[in-house]
N, C-alpha and C positions, 0 to 999 in steps of 0.2 A: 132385326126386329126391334123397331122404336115402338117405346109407350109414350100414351097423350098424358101430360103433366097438367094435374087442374087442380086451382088455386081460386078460394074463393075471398069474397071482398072481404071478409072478414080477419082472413089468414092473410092476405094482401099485407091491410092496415097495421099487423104484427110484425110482419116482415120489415113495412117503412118506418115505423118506431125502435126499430135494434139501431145500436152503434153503428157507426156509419162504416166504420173497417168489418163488423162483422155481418153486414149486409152484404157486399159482395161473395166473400166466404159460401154465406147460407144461398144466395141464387145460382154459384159454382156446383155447388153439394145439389140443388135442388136439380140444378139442367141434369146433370150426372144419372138423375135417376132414369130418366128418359130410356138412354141406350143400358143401363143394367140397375134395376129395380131394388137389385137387395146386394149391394157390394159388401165389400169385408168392414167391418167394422160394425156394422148394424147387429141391434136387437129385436127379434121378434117380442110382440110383447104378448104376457098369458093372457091379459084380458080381451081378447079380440084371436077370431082364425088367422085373419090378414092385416096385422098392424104392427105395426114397425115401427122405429125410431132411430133415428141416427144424431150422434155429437157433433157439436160444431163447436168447440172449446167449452164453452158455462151455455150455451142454449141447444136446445135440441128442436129437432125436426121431427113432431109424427106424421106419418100418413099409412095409409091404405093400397092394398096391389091389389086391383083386379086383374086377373090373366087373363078371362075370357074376354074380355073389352079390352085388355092392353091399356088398362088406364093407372095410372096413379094420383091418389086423390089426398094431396096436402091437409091436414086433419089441422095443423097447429104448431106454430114456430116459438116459444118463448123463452124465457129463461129456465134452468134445470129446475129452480125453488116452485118455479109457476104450472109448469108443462102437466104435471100429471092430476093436479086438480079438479075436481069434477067445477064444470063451470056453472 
């Protein structure tokens, strides 16, 4: 059971402005979710049913599981100080 991983231009543009060693990292982490949505290390977070975050040393990954669509929806890649910001 594979989920569709969706990334929009926005979260794109976050991901191509990270360091360049932690770029690869974060698209490793991000395929990953694909085949398991919520591996060990992840937080669900309280403000949301379906939102999650996961570490990638000083920046984090949030996104979204939908089950009934098999989808995962990249919410936001940035630094730990930036990530939980309301934009």
């Amino acid at each position: 059971m594979s989920y569709a991983i969706v990334i929009s231009k926005s979260v794109q543009k976050q991901i191509d402005n990270l360091p360049n060693d932690v770029i690869e990292r974060v698209i490793e982490k991000i395929q990953n979710l694909a085949s398991e949505p919520r591996p060990d290390g992840i937080v669900k977070l309280k403000s949301s049913n379906n939102e999650y975050r996961i570490r990638i040393g000083d920046y984090r990954v949030r996104y979204e599981i939908d089950d009934e669509s098999q989808l995962v929806q990249i919410l936001q890649c940035k630094h730990r100080k930036d990530v939980y910001r309301k934009s």
